[in-house]
C-alpha positions, 0 to 999 in steps of 0.5 A: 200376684203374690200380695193379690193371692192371700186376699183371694184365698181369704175371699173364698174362705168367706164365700164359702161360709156365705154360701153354706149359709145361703145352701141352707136358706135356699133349701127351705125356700125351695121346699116350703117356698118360705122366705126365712127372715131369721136366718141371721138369728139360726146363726147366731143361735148356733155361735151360742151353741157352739159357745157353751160347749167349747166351756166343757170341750175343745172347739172342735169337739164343741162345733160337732156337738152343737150340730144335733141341737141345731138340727133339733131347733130347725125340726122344733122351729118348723113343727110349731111355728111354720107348719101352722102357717103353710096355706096363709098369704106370702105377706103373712108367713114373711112377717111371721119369720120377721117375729120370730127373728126378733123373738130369737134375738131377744131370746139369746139376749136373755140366756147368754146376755149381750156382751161380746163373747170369744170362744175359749181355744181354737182349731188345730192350726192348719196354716201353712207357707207356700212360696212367699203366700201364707195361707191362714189357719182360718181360711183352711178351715173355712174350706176344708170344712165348708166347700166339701159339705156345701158339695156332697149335699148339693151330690145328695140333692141330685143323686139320693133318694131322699134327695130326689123326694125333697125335689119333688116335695118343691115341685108339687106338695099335693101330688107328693102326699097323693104318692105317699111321701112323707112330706111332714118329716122331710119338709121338718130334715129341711128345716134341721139341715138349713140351721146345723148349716147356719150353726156350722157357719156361726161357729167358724165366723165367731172363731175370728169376730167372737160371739155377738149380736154382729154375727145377724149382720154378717148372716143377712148377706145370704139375702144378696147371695141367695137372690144373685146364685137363683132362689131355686138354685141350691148350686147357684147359692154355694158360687154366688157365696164364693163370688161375692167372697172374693169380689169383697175381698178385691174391694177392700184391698183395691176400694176401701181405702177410697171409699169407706164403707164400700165393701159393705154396699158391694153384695147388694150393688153387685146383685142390683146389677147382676137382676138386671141381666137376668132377673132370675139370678146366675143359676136359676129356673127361667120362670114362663108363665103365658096368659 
C-alpha cells in the first residue's frame, strides 16, 4: 500500500487539473451548446501568460496576474468570434473553433516561438512525509488549488443567482432574453471563466512539463473527460477528471512497462466503454425525445 499510494495521490493530483479544464470546456457547451475545439490552445495560451509574468515576479504572483487576461482573452474571443456564429449550423461552429485553434497555435508560435520554455522559479514547497509516503510539492498544489475551485464554482453554479441565470441561460436562450437576463454578458463571464480555468490549469501543468506546444496534447484529454463525467454535467466533469487521473496513474505503474503507450489510449478506451452502458456519461442528463 505504501508503494501503491503515491501513484494515487499523484493520480489525483492530475485528475484534478483534467477536470479544472473539462468544468470549463462544459461550462461553455452547456451555455452556448458550442463544442470548443480550442481548449488546448486556452491552455497553451494561459501557460504563456503565466510565462511572461513569472520573468517580472515570483510564480505564484505570475499565475494570479494571468488570470484577469485569460479572463479578458475568453470575453474577446466569445465577443467577435462565437457570438457571430450562434444561430449557423453545428458542423459550421465546430469548424470555426477548429480555425481558430490553428489560429492560436500559430499565433503563439509567433509571439513566444516554439522552443520548449521553463518557468523561472517555483511554488512555495508544500511537500510533506507522512509515515514512509512523500507527497509531492506538485501534487499539494494541484489539490490545494484545483479541487476547492472546481467545488465552489460547481456551489455557485447550484446556489448563486448569477449561477442560477447561467442554468437558466442553457435551458432556453429565448425565453431567457424575454425575461430581461443578460444573456450577452454571462454568456461572455462563461467564456472568461472556461479560459482563466484553462489558464490556471496551464500554469500548473507547465510547472512540471515547461512550456510548449505538448501542453495542446495534455488538454485535449478534456474531450474523454468531459464526454465520460456527461456534456451537461459541470459536476460529472470535475470526477470523471479525478477518475481517469488515477485510472492513468494505476496504469502506468501496473501496464506500461507491458504495453508501451498504454496510458496514453487509457481515457479514450475507458470512455468507449463506459458510452456503451450509458451513452450519456456517468452524471449526465438522460436525453427523451418521443415521436
Amino acid at each position: 500500500m505504501s508503494d501503491l499510494l503515491p501513484y494515487l495521490i499523484g493520480g489525483l493530483a492530475n485528475g484534478a487539473l483534467y477536470g479544472l479544464l473539462a468544468l470549463g470546456f462544459v461550462l461553455v457547451y452547456r451555455a452556448t451548446s458550442v463544442v470548443n475545439f480550442a481548449i488546448g490552445e486556452f491552455l497553451l495560451v494561459g501557460a504563456y501568460l503565466t510565462y511572461t509574468f513569472a520573468l517580472l515576479m515570483p510564480l505564484y504572483l505570475a499565475i494570479l496576474a494571468a488570470l484577469l487576461p485569460a479572463f479578458l482573452f475568453g470575453v474577446l474571443v466569445e465577443r467577435g468570434f462565437v457570438r457571430p456564429l450562434l444561430g449557423r449550423s453545428v458542423v459550421a461552429v465546430i469548424m470555426a473553433t477548429i480555425g481558430l485553434a490553428a489560429a492560436l497555435d500559430g499565433g503563439v508560435q509567433l509571439v513566444w516561438g516554439p522552443d520548449l520554455k521553463y518557468l523561472p522559479g517555483n511554488l512555495p514547497h508544500l511537500g510533506f512525509q507522512a509515515g514512509e509516503v512523500f507527497v509531492s510539492s506538485r501534487a499539494v498544489w494541484n489539490l490545494l488549488l484545483a479541487l476547492p475551485l472546481g467545488l465552489g464554482l460547481l456551489w455557485l453554479l447550484r446556489r448563486s443567482r448569477y449561477g442560477i441565470l447561467v442554468r437558466a441561460i442553457s435551458e432556453r436562450e429565448v425565453a431567457a432574453l424575454a425575461l430581461g437576463i443578460p444573456t450577452a454578458r454571462l454568456l461572455a463571464a462563461v467564456w472568461g471563466i472556461s479560459a482563466l480555468l484553462a489558464t490556471l490549469a496551464g500554469a500548473l501543468l507547465a510547472v512540471a512539463s515547461g512550456v510548449g506546444h505538448h501542453l495542446v496534447f495534455l488538454g485535449l484529454k478534456v474531450f474523454p473527460v468531459a464526454i465520460l463525467g456527461g456534456l451537461e454535467s459541470v459536476g460529472g466533469a470535475l470526477l470523471a477528471g479525478l477518475l481517469l487521473g488515477v485510472l492513468e496513474a494505476l496504469s502506468q505503474r501496473h501496464l506500461e512497462p507491458f504495453l508501451p503507450g498504454f496510458t496514453e489510449a487509457l481515457p479514450f478506451l475507458v470512455v468507449l466503454l463506459v458510452l456503451l452502458i450509458r451513452p450519456y456519461g456517468l452524471l449526465g442528463e438522460r436525453q427523451i425525445e418521443r415521436v
